[in-house]
N, C-alpha and C positions, 0 to 999 in steps of 0.2 A: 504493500500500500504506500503510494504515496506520500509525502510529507503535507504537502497540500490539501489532497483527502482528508487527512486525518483531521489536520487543521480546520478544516469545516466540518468534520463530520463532532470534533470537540465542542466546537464556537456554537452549535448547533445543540447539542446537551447541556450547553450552559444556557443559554437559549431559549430554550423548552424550561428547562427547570425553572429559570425569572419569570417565566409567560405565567404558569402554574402556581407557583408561591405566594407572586403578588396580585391575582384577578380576585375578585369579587364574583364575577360573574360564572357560572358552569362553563358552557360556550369557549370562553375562552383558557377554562382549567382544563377542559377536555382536549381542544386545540394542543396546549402546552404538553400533556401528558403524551400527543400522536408524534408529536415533533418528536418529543426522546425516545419513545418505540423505533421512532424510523432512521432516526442515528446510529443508535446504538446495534439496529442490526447489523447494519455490514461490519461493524467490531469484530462481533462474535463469529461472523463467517467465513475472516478475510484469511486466514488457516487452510481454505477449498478443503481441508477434510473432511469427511465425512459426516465425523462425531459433530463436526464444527456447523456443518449445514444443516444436521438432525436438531442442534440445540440453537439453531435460528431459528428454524421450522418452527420449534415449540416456543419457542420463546414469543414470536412473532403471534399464532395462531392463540395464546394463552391471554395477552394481551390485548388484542383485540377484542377478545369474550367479553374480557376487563372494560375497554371504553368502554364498549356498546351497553353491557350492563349499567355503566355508571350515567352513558346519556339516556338510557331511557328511564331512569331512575330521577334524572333534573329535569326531563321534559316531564314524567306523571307526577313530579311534583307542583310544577310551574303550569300545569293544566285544573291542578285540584287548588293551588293556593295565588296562582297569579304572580309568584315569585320567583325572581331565576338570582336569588341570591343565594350566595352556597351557605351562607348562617341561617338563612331562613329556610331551613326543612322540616314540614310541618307533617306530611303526608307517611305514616306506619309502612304502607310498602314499599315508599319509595326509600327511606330510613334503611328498611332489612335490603333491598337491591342494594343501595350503597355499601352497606357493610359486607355483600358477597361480592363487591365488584372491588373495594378496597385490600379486601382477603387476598384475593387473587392477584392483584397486582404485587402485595407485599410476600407474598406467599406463607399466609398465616394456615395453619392446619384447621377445616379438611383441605384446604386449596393449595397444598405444598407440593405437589408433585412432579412439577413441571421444574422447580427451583435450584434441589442437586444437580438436575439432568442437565441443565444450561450450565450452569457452574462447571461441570465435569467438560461439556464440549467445548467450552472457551477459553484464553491464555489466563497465565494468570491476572494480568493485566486488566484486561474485562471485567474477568472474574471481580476483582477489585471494583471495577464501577460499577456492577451487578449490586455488588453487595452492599456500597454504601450509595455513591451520586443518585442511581435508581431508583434508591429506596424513598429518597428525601421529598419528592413531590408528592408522593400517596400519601406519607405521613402528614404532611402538610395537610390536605384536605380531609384526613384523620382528623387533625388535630381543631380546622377549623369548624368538623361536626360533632364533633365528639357530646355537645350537652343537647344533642338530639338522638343520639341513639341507644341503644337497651344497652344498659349495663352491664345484665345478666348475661346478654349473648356475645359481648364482648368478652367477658370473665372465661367463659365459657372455654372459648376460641385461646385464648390469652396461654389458660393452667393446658388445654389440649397440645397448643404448639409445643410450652416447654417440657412436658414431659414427651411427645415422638420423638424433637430436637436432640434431647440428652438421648432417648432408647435407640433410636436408629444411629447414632454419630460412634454407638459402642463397637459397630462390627466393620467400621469402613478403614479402607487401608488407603485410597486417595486422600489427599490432603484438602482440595477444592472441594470434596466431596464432605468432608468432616467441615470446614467451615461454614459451609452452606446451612449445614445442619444446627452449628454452629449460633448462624444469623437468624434461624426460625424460632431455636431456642428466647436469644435475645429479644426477638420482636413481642417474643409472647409476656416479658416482661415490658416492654413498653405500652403491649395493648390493656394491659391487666389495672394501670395507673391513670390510665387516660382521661378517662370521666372523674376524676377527681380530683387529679393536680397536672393537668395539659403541658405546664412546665417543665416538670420530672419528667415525661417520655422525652421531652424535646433535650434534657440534657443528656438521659441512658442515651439517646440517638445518638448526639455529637460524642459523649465518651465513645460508645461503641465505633463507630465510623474511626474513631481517632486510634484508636487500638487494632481495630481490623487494617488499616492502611500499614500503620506497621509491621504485622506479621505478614500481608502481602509481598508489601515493597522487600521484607528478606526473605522471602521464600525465594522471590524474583531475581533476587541475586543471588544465589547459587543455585536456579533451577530445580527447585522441591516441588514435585509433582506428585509422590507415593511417598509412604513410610523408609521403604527399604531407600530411598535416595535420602532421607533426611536422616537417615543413621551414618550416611559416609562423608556427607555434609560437616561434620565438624572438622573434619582435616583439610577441609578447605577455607574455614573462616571458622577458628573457635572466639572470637570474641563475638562475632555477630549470631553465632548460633547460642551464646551465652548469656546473651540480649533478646534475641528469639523467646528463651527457656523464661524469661520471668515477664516479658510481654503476656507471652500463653497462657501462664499464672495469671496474670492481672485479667486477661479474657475470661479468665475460669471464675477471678470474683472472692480472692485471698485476700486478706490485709495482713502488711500495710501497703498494697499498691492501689493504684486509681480505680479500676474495674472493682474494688469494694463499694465506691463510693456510690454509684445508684440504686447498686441492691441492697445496701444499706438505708438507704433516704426512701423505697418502694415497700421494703419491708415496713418501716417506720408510719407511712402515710398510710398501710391499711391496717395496722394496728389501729391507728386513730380514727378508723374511718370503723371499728368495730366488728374487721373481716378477719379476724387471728387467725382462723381456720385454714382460710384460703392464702396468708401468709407462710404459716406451717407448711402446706402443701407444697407453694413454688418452693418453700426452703430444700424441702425434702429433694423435689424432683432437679433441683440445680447440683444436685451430688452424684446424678446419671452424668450430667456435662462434665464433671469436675477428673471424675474418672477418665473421659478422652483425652481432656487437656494432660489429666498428669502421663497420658500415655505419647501423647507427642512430646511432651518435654522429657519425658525416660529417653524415648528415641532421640532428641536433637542433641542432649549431652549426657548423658548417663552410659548408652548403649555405643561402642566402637565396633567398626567391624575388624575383621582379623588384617593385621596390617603384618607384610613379611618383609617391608622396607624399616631400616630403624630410623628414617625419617620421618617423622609427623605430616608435615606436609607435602604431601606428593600430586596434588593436584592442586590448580591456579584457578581465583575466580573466572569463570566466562565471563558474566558481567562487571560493569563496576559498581560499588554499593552507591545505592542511590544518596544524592546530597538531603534529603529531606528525612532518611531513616532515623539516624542519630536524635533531629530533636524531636520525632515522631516519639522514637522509643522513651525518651527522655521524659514526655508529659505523660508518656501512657504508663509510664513507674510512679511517678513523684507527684503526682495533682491531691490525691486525700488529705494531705492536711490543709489544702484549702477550704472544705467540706464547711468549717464553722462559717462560711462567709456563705452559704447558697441559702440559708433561709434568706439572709436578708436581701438574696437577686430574685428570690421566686416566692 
């Protein structure tokens, strides 16, 4: 691909996402959301492999479901209330289509299934914008409906994703594959707090986004695709596989690193909000996730393979680590003790 392509096909996701973020209007949130559908595909398929055309296909045709769900859900709204503003949703079915057309786009469970499969056909790279740039417009119009839709079937959806997220992330040996599983997990903690502190998902989001970038961008630098490559991985960069190993932790949601800091403040808000029960539960099922993590970080520095050279290093990065890793990994270790300062931002 071109440099040029790319360069539009980027300016074009950035694009889509401002059109989306900032309208008032359905019409033109829908518009926004087609425009990043149609960039983002030729990312995922510029590979001409196979896998890579199979998880455009789905990516493409899953998304589509998505608008169309979600326009006919602002026109039966705007037919029964006369409003095409995205706060003003007044109409119960158009409500529940919103929430399966929002599903879908973020790939919250039952609607996850199309999410690995795009992750596994695409670079990592994508993969990366899959997981976070992509994510951020749906949530947005999550977050702008959110004191219109059932809480219950939110909650519902929310405890479902994190417990498949951790149970199916138990047996997978791609890595893309495990993060993906990874991101359903986390979603499902952002969709669980929604309706009652809008701010909390909006920051789990940017922690998340900020922690997932950095385990990307080092995978990306010594080409981590499977397990068994991220076992031989450390003889090619143990400082960045050793920044990897407590990034991963901090995704898992250990203190003292950042990733404690929303499930901390999520557990906390439904305490207050007199849901203990349903706090227990995500507590419980985030130890299915905790288990994978500790199992890529066994493998990134724990596990060596058999080395017959008495040289440590025997292989050279392919790439160069990206300039942005370092102060990626840097906030996604060190941000909790700023924590005493977020009541008084939200």
């Amino acid at each position: 691909m071109s440099p040029l392509t790319k360069f539009i096909l980027m300016l074009s996701l950035a694009l889509g996402t401002m059109i989306t973020i900032t309208s008032n209007h359905w019409v033109t949130a829908w518009a926004g959301l087609e425009i990043n559908t149609l960039a983002i595909i030729p990312l995922i398929s510029k590979s001409h492999h196979p896998r890579a055309i199979e998880a455009a296909t789905k990516y493409f045709l899953t998304q589509a479901t998505a608008s169309a769900l979600m326009l006919f859900s602002s026109m039966t709204n705007a037919w029964s209330s006369g409003q095409w503003d995205i706060t003003q949703l007044t109409n119960p079915p158009s409500c529940l289509l919103l929430t399966a057309a929002i599903a879908i786009k973020l790939g919250l469970t039952p609607f996850h299934f199309w999410f690995p499969e795009v992750l596994q056909g695409s670079s990592l790279t994508t993969a990366l914008l899959l997981s976070t740039a992509m994510k951020f417009p749906p949530t947005t119009i999550l977050l702008l409906t959110s004191h219109s839709l059932n809480p219950t079937l939110l909650s519902t959806m929310a405890i479902m994703s994190i417990a498949l997220g951790g149970w199916m992330g138990l047996n997978q040996t791609q890595t893309r594959k495990i993060l993906a599983f990874s991101s359903i997990s986390h979603l499902g903690w952002m969709t669980i707090i929604i309706t009652y502190n809008p701010k909390l998902t909006l920051l789990t989001f940017y922690l998340y986004s900020l922690m997932t970038t950095s385990i990307f961008l080092s995978m990306n630098s010594t080409n981590t695709l499977k397990l068994s490559t991220l076992m031989t991985s450390w003889t090619k960069a143990p400082m960045l596989n050793t920044t990897l190993m407590l990034t991963l932790l901090s995704l898992a949601g250990l203190p003292p690193l950042t990733g404690f800091l929303p499930k901390w403040l999520i557990i906390q808000e439904l305490t207050k909000q007199e849901m203990t029960t349903t706090a227990t539960i995500i507590s419980m099922l985030s130890l299915l996730g905790l288990f994978f993590y500790l199992r890529l970080t066994y493998c990134s520095t724990i596990t060596l393979p058999p080395n017959s050279s008495n040289k440590m290093k025997q292989w050279s990065i392919k790439k160069p680590v990206n300039t942005l890793t370092p102060t990626l990994t840097l906030l996604s270790l060190s941000l909790l003790p700023l924590s005493p300062m977020i009541p008084t931002t939200t």
